[in-house]
N, C-alpha and C positions, 0 to 999 in steps of 0.2 A: 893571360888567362887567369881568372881568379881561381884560388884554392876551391871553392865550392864550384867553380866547375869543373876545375882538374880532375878530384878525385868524386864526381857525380857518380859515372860508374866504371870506379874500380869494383872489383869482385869483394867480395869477405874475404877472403883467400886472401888475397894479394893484401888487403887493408889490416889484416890482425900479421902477415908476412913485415909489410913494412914497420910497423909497430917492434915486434919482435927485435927488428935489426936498427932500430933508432932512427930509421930515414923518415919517422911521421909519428909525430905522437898524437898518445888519444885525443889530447884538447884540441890540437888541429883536425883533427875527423869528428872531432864531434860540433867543434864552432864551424864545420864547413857546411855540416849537415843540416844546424839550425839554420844558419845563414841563406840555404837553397831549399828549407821551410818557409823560412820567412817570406821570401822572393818568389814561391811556384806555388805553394798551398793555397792562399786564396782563391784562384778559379780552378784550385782541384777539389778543395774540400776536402782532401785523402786526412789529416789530421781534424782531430776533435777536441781534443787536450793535448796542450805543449807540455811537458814538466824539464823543462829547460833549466829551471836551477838545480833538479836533480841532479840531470844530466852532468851539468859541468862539475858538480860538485864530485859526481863520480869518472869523469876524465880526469879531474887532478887525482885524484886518490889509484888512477889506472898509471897515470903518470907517474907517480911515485915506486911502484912497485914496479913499473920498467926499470927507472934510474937506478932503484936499489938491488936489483939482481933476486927478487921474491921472483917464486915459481908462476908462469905465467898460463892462463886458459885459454885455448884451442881460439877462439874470440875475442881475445883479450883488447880493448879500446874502440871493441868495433860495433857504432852506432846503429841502432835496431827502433823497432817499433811493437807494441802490442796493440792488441783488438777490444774495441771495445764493445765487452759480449760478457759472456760468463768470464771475463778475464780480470783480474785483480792484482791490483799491487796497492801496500799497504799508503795509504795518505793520497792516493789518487781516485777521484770520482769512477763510478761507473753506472753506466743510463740504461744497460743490457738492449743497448743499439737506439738510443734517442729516444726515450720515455720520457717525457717531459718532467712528471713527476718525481723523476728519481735522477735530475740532474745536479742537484749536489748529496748524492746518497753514495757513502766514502767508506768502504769497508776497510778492515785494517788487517786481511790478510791475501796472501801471494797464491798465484792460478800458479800450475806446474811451467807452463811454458817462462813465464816474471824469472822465477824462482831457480830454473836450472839454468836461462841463459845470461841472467846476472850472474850465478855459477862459474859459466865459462869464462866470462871475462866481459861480454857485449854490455853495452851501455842506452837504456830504452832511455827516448827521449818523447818520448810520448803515445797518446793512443790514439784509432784509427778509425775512419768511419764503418758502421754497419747500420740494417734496417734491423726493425724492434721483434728485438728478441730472435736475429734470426731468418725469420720465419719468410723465408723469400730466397729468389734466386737471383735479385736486384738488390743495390744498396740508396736507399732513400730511408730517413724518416721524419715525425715533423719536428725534430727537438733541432737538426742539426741540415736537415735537405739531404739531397742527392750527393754522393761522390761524383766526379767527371772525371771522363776516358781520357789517358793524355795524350791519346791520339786521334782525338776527337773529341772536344769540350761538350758538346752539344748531346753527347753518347754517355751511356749510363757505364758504369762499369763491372758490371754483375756485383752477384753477393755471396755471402754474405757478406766475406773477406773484402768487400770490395775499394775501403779505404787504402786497404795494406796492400794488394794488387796494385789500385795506382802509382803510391807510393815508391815503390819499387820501380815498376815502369818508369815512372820521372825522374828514377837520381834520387831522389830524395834521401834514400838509406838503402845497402844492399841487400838486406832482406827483412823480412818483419812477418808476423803470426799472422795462421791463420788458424781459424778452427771450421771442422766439417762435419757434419752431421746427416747432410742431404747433398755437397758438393761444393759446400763453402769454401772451401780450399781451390778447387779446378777449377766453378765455372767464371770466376774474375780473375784466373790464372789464362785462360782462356781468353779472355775479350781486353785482357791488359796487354798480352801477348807476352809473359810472363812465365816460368814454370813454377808449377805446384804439386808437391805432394803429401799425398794421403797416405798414411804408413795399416799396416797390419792392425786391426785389433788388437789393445795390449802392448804395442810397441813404445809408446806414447804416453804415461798415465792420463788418468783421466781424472782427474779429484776436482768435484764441484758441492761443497756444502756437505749435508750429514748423510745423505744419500750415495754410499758406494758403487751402487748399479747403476746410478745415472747414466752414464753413457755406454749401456745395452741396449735400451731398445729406441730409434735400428743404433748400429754403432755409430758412436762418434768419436772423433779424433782431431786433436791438433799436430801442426806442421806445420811446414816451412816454406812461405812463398817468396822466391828467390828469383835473378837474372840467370844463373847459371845451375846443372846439373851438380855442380860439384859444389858448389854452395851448401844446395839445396843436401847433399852427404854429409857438408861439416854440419851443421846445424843438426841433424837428423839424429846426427850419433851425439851430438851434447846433450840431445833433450830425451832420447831413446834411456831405458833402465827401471827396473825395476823398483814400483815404490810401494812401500804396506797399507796404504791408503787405498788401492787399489787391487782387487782382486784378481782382477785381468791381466794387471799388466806385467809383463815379459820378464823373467827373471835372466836376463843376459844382455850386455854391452858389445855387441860387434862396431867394428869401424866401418863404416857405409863406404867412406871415401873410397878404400880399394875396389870398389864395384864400379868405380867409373873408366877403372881401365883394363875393364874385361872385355873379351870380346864376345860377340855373341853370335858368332859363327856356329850353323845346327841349329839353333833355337826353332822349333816351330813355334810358330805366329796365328792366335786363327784372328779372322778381319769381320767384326762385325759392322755393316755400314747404317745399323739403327736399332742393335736389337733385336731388330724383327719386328719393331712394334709401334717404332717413334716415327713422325714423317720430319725429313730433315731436310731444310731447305737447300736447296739444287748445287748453289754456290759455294756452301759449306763441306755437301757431299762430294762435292768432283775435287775442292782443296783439301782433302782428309785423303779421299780414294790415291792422290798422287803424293801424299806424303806416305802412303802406308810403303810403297814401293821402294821407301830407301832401307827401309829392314833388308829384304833385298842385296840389294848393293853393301850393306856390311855383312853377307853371310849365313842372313837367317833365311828360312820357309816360311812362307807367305798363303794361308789357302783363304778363302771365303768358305764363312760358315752359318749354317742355323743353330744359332744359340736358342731355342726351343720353347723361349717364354711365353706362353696361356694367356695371362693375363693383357688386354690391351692398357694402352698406356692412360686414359683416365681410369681405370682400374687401380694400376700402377700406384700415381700419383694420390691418389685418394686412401690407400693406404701406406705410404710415407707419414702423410699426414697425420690419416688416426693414430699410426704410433708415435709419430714425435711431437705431437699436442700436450701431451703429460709433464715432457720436460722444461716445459713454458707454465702449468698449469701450480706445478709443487713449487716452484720459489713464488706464483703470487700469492697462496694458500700464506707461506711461509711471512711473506713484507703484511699482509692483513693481520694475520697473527701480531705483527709489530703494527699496527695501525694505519696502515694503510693499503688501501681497500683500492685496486688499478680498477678491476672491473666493475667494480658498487661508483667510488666517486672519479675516477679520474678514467673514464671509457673512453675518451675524447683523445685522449693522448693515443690510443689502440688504432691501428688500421682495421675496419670493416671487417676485412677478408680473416684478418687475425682472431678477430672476435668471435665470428662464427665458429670455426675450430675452436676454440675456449670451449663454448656451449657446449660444442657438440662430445668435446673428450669430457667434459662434468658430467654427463648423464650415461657415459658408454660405459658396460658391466663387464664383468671379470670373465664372462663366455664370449663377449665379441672380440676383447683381447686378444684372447686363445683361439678363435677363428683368424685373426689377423695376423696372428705366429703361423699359423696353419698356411696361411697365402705367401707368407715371407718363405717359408720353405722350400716353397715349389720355386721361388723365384733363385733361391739360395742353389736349390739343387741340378737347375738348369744350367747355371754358370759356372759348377763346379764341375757339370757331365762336363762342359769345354774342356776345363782347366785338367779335368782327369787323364787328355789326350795331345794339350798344347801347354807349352810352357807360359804364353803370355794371349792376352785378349787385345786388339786394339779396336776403339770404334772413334767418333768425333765426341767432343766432350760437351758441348752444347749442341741444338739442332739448329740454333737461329744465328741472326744477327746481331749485333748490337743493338738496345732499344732506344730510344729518343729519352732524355729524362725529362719527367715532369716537374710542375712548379707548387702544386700541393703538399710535398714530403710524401706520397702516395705511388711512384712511379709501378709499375707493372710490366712485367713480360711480353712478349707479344701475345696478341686473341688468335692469331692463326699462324702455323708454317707447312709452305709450300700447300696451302690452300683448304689445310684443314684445321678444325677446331681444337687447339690446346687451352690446357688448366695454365692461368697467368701469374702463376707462384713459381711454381719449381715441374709444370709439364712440360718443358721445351729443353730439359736438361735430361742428359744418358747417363749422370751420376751416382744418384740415388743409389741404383742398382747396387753399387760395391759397400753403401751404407747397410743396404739389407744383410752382406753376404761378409763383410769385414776382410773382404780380400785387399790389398797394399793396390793403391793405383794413382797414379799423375795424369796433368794435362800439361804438354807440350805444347810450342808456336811452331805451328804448322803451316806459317805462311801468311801471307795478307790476302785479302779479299782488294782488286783492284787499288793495289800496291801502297792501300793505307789503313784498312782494319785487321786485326790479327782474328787468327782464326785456333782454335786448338784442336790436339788429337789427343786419346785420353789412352792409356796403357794400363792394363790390367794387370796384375800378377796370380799365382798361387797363395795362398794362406802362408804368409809368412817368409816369403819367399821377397823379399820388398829389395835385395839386392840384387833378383834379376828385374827390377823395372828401374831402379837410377843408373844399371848396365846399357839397357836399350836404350833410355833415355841420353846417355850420355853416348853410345854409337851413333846416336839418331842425330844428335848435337855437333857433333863431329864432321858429320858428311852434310850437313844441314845448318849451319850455324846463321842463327836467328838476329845476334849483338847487335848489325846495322840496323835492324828494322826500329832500335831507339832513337835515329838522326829525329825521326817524324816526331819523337815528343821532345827531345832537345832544340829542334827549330821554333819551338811554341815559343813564340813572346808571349811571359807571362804580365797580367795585369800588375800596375804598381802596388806594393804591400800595403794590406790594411794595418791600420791600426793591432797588434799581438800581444799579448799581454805575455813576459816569458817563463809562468807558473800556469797559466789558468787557460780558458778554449781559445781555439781557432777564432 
């Protein structure tokens, strides 16, 4: 067996472990990891940018301060990936999800998630696909095409995260960023069969540009999409702390990891199976409905609940939108300012659906805002009445399927589930919700859909409370463990390597 597939999927854990005790040095996890880029990325697409001279440049330099007995980082050697979004590292392009025009537009400073997990010790060897700007629940766009599910080539792999969901799924690297804003984190956490988690408001910083507040309205957050729960803890606690750039964020460093071996025996549990509001297709709903049952069997209460939501779900979804239009809307303001103008000369590069939200947050006034905070509220204070009475929420984390990807860079959601009409952005996903409300929440693999799509279930917590949801996740993980269901993307014969350049795109 070759080294890149030996340690495909070793955990972080065990890879920054081995490291630690001299059985693996960085250069071999990180020449493994490009090595089974090289060989699996072309019909995943999960990679956009290689920076593979970085990379090894910084295995030797990890190497070195193994051998020389320097104090070593929580992730020290161990190969990762960022997103390519709002995410930044100095000398690397970024497209804010395949803009065409802004494919060699090269900032020269570090996104928080770069910046603390180079910190730890991990070594990013490149970045990952997403759709533009975000703004989807799919990952396609026209600079770069579709990601593909590696359990299913033909299948998209949600979004936004969805290059780094792949990625992960395939061995590629044990885990890699994502960021979430509307569920970019869980729902390709979800259809990758993957975990992901979305931490607390504030737990995370959030530093994007001169704008402090950015990601207030609704909240947004980066994290950790990971194979394992406890992964998904060490990473948590290196990128979790407080920074002054950010208002919000957390003035305390707990260690997440001890959360994964609590038990969670007593917990009450309430089971939401839509909301109340989503229609979620039949085969999703009965693979959720029998995963919620193993809380259960570790100890916890289990009831079905009405979570009390008003709003129906193009309601819902329609105002996700008007407020996260803005956050799309201030850095093209910002790149025009610098001369270039995405909406005036380069619209072509924009998806349709994207453009219309442009318009429509240009002309919406400082009263429809505050009507729009007014509807977030009700949505905020419905799932708090829950959490006021149950320690954790779980519902399915997507409503649908996996979709078909298409061949325009245009892919879309489904137009309907279980037979009625959803929004084909981000209507077919139960995430949002915890954007509006800034509660900590994941999406677990909850199983397959006819023993080869994965399916997820999404765990909620209390405000801040984010180590009782990597607890249940990691009970849940326990009595349920998910690891095989990788054979399906390790048996993929991938296509022979394209041509890589080892600096520059996929």
């Amino acid at each position: 067996m070759s080294a890149m597939d030996e340690l495909a999927y070793l955990s972080a854990g065990e890879t920054a472990l081995r490291i630690r005790s001299r059985e693996l040095s960085p250069v071999e996890a990180v020449d493994a990891a490009i090595a089974r880029i090289e060989a699996r990325n072309p019909d995943l697409n999960a990679f956009v940018y290689l920076g593979f001279d970085d990379a090894r440049e910084a295995a030797r330099a990890a190497e070195k301060a193994v051998t020389s007995g320097a104090e070593l980082g929580p992730l020290h050697g161990v190969p990762t990936a960022m997103k390519d979004l709002f995410d930044y590292k100095p000398g690397w392009p970024t497209t804010f999800g395949g803009v065409r025009a802004l494919k060699d537009f090269v900032p020269d400073y570090y996104c928080v998630f770069a910046e603390r997990i180079e910190r730890a010790g991990a070594i990013l060897v490149g970045k990952t696909n997403s759709p533009v700007m975000g703004f989807r629940g799919v990952c396609d766009n026209p600079l770069f095409g579709p990601s593909c599910n590696p359990f299913d080539l033909t299948k998209n792999t949600g979004g936004s995260s969805g290059g780094s969901a792949a990625a992960v799924a395939d061995g590629l690297i044990p885990f890699a960023e994502g960021t979430d804003g509307g569920g970019s984190i869980r729902i390709p956490s979800a259809w990758c069969g993957v975990y992901g988690f979305k931490g607390s408001f504030g737990r995370v910083p959030v530093v994007i540009g001169r704008n402090a507040f950015w990601g207030a309205t609704p909240f947004v957050a980066e994290g950790p999409i990971a194979r394992t729960v406890a992964d998904a803890a060490l990473v948590l606690t290196a990128l979790a702390g407080y920074d002054p750039r950010d208002p919000f964020s957390l003035d305390e460093q707990p260690d997440f990891t001890t959360a994964t071996s609590r038990s969670i025996e007593g917990m009450r549990i309430a089971y939401s199976p839509d909301w109340g509001v989503f229609p979620i297709d039949p085969a999703v709903a009965d693979s959720v409905r029998r995963a919620v049952s193993v809380f259960e069997e570790a100890g916890a209460h289990v009831e079905e609940v009405d979570v009390g939501i008003k709003l129906n779900h193009r309601e819902l979804v329609d105002l996700w939108c008007r407020l996260i239009i803005p956050l799309s809307v201030l850095p093209f303001e910002d790149l025009k300012a610098q001369g270039l103008d995405l909406m005036g000369d380069h619209s072509e590069d924009l998806p349709a659906e994207f453009r219309i939200w442009v318009e429509r947050g240009q002309v919406a006034s400082m009263i429809d805002h505050y009507r729009d905070q007014e509807m977030r509220t009700e949505v905020v204070n419905a799932v708090q009445g829950v959490l006021n009475r149950y320690d954790l929420i779980v519902t399915p984390t997507v409503s649908a399927q996996q979709v078909d990807n298409g061949t325009d860079g245009n892919t879309l959601g489904p137009a309907t589930v279980a037979g009625e009409e959803v929004e084909r952005l981000i209507g077919w996903c139960l995430t949002y919700i915890t954007n509006f409300s800034g509660h900590p929440s994941a999406s677990i693999p909850a199983g397959l859909l006819d023993g080869r799509l994965p399916v997820g279930m999404q765990i909620i917590g209390r405000r801040y409370a984010d180590a009782d949801v990597l607890a249940a996740s990691a009970a849940f993980e326990r009595l349920r463990p998910w690891q095989d269901a990788y054979r399906l993307c390790q048996e993929r014969s991938p296509v022979a390597p394209a041509s890589i350049r080892s600096d520059g795109s996929a």
